[in-house]
C-alpha positions, 0 to 999 in steps of 0.5 A: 372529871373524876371525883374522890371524897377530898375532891367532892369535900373541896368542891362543897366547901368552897361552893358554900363559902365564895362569895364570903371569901371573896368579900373577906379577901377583897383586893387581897392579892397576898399576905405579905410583899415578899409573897408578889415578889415571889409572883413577880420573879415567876413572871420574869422566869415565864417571860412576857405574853407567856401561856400560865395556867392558875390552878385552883384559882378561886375567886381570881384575885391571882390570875388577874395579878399574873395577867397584869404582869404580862402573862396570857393566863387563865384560871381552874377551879373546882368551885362552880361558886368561886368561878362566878367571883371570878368571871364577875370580878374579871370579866376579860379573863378566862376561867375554867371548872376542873380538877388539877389532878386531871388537866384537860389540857394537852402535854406540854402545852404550857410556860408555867402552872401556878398552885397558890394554895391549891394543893392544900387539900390533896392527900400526901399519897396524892401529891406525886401524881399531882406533881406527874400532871403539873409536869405533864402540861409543862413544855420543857423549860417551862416552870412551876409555883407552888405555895402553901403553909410550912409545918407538919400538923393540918389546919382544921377549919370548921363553920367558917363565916358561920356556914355549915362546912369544914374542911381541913388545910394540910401543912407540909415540910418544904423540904419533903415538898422539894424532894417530892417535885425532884421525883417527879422530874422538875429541878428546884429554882428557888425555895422562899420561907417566910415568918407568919404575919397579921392573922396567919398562924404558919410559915409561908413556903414558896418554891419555884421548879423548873420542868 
């Protein structure tokens, strides 16, 4: 695995943050209903005992959640920290530590890759290669889900939980996300918008893309 400063930037923030997430996040699988019924129309797509890869995973509150939606899934992260939640929390699933921009995994080897929030922290002049590895592991058929923040202005996040890291959060345009995901060869499924609740200061976008 190749490191780049986003990459490294990443990997330190969420290292020193986990188990503070994980507390703060507890049982938290979404932030709204719509958001599992997004999860649970990607697991119709999919289909039962279909093999999932939860990219960027994190503490594996969504890898369990796919795995109880009848999908042999496993997890990658960046985060050796967010890993141990993960294997700690979900001992009999299977996680991994990587970087989505370089899957070790071979060519359309999978049903579904899922990035709940994980491309966030890519830079825009990266996405297509990512979008180019996502399709790459995908056998034909098989579907992607994409989630992030709807906008144009990043989240900076500094000192959270009162821990010395910061990081920023990148807010995309739906449309451009779309567009990017068509270049890359996938054909778009369904496209979910949402309005922000509780503490959340953004629209939540969903697409799912097929291969």
């Amino acid at each position: 695995m190749t490191d780049t400063d986003h990459v490294t930037a990443t990997r330190v923030f969420y290292d020193t943050i986990a188990e503070d997430y994980a507390e703060h996040f507890r049982g938290q699988v979404a932030g709204a209903p719509q958001d599992l019924e997004v999860l649970a129309a990607f697991a119709r797509l999919v289909g039962p005992g279909a093999d999932v890869a939860d990219l960027g995973c994190g503490p594996g509150r969504v890898t369990a959640h796919l795995a109880g939606l009848g999908l042999r899934v496993f997890g990658l992260d960046l985060s050796a920290a967010m890993l141990a939640v993960a294997r700690r929390e979900n001992p009999h699933l299977r996680f991994e530590q990587g970087s989505m921009l370089e899957l070790d995994l071979p060519d359309g080897s999978l049903a579904g890759v899922v990035s709940w929030y994980s491309s966030i922290h890519t830079p825009a002049e990266e996405l297509p290669a990512l979008f180019a590895e996502f399709r790459r592991v995908l056998a034909p058929g098989g579907h992607l889900l994409l989630a992030f923040q709807a906008g144009d202005a990043p989240l900076r996040l500094d000192r959270p939980f009162d821990r010395p890291v910061g990081l920023d959060f990148q807010r995309r345009r739906p449309e451009r996300m779309a567009e990017l995901l068509q270049d890359a060869g996938f054909t778009l499924h369904s496209r979910t918008l949402r309005e922000p609740g509780g503490t959340e200061s953004a629209p939540q976008a969903f697409l799912i893309a097929r291969r």
